[in-house]
C-alpha positions in Angstrom: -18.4 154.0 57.5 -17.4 151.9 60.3 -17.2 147.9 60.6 -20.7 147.4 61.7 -21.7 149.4 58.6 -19.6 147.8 56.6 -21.8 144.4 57.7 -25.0 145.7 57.7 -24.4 146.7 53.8 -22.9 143.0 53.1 -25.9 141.6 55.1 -27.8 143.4 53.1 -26.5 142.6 50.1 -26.3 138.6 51.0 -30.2 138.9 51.7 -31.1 141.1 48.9 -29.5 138.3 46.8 -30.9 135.4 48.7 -34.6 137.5 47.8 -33.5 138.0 44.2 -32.5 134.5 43.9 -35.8 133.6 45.1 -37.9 135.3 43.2 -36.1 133.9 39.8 -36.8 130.5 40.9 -40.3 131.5 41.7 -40.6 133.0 38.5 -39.3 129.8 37.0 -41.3 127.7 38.7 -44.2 129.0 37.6 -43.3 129.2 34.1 -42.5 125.5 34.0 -45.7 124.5 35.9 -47.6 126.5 33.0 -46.2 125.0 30.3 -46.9 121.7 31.1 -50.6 122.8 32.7 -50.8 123.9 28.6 -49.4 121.3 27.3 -51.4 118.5 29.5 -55.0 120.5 28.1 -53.4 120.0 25.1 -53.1 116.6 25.5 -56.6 116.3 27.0 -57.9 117.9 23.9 -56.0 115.8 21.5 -57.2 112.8 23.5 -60.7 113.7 22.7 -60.4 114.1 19.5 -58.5 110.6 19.2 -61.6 109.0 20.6 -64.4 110.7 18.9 -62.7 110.1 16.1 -62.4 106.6 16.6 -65.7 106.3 17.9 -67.8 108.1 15.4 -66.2 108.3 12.1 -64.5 104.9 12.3 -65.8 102.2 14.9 -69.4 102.7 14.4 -69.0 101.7 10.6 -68.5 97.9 12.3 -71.1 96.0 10.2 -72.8 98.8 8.6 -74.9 97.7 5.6 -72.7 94.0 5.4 -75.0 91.6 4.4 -75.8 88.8 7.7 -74.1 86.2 6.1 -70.9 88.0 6.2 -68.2 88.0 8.9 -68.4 91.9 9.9 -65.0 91.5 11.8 -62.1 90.5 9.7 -59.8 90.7 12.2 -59.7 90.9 16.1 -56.3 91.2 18.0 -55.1 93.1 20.8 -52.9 95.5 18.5 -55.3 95.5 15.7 -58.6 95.6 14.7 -60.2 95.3 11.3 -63.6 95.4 9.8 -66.7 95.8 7.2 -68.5 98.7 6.9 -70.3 101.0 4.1 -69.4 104.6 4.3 -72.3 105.6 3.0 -75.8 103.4 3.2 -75.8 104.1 -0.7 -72.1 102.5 -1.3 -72.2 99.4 -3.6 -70.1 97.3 -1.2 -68.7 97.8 2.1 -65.3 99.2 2.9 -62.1 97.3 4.8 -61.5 99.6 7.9 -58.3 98.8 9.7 -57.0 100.2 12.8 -53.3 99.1 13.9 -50.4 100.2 15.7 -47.0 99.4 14.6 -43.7 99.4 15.8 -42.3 101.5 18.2 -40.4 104.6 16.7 -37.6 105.9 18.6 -38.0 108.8 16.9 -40.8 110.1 17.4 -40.5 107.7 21.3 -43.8 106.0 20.7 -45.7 103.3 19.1 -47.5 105.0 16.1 -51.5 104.3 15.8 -52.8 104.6 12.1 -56.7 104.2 10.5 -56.7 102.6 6.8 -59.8 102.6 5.1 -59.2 100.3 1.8 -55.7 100.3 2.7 -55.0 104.0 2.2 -54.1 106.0 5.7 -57.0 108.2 6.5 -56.1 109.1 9.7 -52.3 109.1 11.8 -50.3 108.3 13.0 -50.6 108.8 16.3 -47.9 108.0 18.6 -48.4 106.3 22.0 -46.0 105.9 24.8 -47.4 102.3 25.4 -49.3 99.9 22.9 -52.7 99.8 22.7 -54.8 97.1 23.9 -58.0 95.7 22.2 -60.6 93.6 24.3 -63.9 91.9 22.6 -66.5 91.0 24.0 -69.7 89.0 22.9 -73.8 89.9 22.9 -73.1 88.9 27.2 -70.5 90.8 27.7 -68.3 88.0 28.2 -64.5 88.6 27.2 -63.3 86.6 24.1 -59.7 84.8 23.7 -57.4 86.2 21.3 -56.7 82.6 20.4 -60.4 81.8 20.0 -60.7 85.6 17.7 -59.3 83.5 14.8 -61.4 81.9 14.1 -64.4 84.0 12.3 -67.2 81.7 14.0 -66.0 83.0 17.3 -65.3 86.7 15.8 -69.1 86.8 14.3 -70.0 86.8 18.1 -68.3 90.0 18.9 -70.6 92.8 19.6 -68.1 95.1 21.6 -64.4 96.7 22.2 -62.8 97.9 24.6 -59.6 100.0 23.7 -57.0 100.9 26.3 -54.5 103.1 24.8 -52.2 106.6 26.3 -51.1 109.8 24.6 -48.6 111.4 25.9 -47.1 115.3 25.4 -42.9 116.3 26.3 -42.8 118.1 29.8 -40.6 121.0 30.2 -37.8 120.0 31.9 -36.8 121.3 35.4 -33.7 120.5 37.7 -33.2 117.7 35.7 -36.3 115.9 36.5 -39.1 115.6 34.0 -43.1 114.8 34.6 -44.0 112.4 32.1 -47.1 114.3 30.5 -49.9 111.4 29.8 -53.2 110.6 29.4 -55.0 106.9 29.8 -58.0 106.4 27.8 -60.3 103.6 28.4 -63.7 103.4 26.2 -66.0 101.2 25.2 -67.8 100.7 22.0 -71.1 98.9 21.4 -71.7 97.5 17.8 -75.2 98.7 17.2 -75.3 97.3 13.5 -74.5 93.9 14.7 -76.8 93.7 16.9 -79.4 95.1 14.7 -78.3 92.8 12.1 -79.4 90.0 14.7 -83.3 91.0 15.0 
């Protein structure tokens, strides 16, 4: 084997590695860009479940079966929320439902998002990579004052939320860069027992 065969077989080695290279980082690639595909319809799904939980089993208890002369909403603040409610329509009296976020855990790198129902946890926690916003608005859909929401006058005219809050999954990590893995929520809820309370 002369010189120039001598090249052509380290040229073909140098290119057969440059392929095999390739094709590992391909191959990578594609396994990272799957795991966070999973792991942002995992995210998705859990998201979904945050909110109709929220929504269904705890937010549309807001007034249910309290009495008209009774301040439904306890409590209206942008990181908490908390309310009157029967369970169930044949309960004596109504329930305290509270929904809150507290402090930001380093541990778990989020702001933890819990659902008390006569101060036991019932649901959470729930951890956030950004705190969670409550917004109340009255029978016109104009936006209430958190300053004005102490006062229970001005909270017996709330007949709506709106809660802006993220979830959030860990990425695989690639090259040293990371894709934060999140998903924005932003729902509304309507009071239908205080307004029915109102006719």
């Amino acid at each position: 084997m002369g010189t120039t065969g001598m090249l052509e077989a380290i040229g073909a080695l140098i290119i057969g590695g440059i392929f095999m290279v390739m094709m590992f980082n391909a191959y990578h690639n594609v396994n990272v860009a799957a795991s966070n595909i999973t792991q942002q319809i995992s995210i998705n799904a859990i998201t979904e479940s945050v909110c109709s939980m929220l929504d269904s089993l705890y937010l549309s208890k807001v007034g249910a079966g309290v009495d008209s002369s009774t301040v439904a909403i306890t409590k209206a603040w942008i990181r908490d929320f908390k309310f009157l409610g029967k369970i169930n329509p044949t309960d004596p009296t109504p329930s305290e439902f509270y929904i809150d976020q507290g402090s930001y855990d380093s541990d778990q790198g989020g702001y933890p998002l819990r659902v008390k129902i006569d101060g036991t946890t019932v649901a959470g926690p729930f951890y956030m990579p950004t705190q969670i916003v409550f917004r109340y608005f009255d029978v016109q859909e104009n936006e209430k004052n958190w300053a004005e929401l102490l006062f229970s006058s001005q909270r017996d005219l709330v007949r709506s939320v709106r809660i802006d809050f993220e979830l959030f999954a860990d990425p695989v990590e690639f090259e040293g860069q990371k894709a934060e893995i999140k998903q924005r929520i932003i729902f509304w809820k309507y009071f239908k027992n205080l307004y029915l309370r109102e006719s």
